[in-house]
C-alpha positions as CSV (number, residue, x, y, z in Angstrom):
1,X,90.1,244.4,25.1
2,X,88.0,242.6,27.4
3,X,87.8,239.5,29.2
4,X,85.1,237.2,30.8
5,X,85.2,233.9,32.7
6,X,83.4,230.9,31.2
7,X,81.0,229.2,34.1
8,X,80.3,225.3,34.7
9,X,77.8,226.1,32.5
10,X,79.6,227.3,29.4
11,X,78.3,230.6,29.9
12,X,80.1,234.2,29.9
13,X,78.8,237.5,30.8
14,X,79.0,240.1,28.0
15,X,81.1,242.8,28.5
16,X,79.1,246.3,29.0
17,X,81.8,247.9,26.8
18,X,80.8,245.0,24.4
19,X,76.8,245.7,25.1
20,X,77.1,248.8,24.4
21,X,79.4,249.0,21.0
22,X,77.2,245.9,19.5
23,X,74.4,247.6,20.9
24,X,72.2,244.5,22.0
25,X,70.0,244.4,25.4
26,X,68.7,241.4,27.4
27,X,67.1,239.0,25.2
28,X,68.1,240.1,21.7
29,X,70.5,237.3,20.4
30,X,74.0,237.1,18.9
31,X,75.8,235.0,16.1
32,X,79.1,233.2,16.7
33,X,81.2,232.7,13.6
34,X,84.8,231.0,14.5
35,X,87.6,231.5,11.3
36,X,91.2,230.3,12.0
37,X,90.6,229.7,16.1
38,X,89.5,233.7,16.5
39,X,85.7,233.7,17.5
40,X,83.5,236.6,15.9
41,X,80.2,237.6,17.9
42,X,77.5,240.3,16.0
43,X,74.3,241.1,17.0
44,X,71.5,239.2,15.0
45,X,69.3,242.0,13.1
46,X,66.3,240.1,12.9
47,X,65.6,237.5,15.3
48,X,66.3,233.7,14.0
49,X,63.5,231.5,14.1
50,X,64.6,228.3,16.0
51,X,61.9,226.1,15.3
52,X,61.2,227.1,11.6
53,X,65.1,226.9,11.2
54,X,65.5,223.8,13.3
55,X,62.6,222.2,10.9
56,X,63.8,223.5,7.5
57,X,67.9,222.4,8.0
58,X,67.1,218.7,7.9
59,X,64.9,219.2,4.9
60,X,68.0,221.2,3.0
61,X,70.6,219.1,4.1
62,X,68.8,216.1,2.3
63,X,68.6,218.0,-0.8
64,X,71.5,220.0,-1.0
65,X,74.4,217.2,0.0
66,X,74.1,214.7,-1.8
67,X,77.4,212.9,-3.7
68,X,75.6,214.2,-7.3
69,X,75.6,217.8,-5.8
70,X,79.1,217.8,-4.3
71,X,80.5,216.5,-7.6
72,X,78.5,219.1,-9.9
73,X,79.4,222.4,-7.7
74,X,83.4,221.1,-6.6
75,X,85.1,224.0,-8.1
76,X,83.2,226.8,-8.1
């Protein structure tokens, strides 16, 4: 198990031992995913674009939450 220190800056240094067994180098990026207060971290396969994703979210949040949607898909 490894540890790190979070900075003023919410930042933490990767392990190497983690580098190296999720294989990912300066500048490739990583994907948190918390379940039941236990943090998951993999390495992003292909590269997410930020400003196309950043631009699209807004547009499916509109179309995909609404009060009709949420009733139709409740129990699948």
């Amino acid at each position: 198990m490894e540890m790190s220190r979070i900075t003023s800056k919410y930042q933490a240094t990767v392990p190497a031992d983690v580098r190296t067994a999720l294989g990912v180098t300066a500048g490739d990026q990583i994907l948190w995913k918390v379940e039941n207060g236990i943090a998951h971290v993999r390495k992003v396969r292909k590269p997410i674009d930020q400003e196309w994703h950043a631009a699209i979210s807004a547009t499916l949040a509109d179309e995909w939450l609404s009060d009709e949607d949420e009733e139709g898909y409740r129990d699948l």
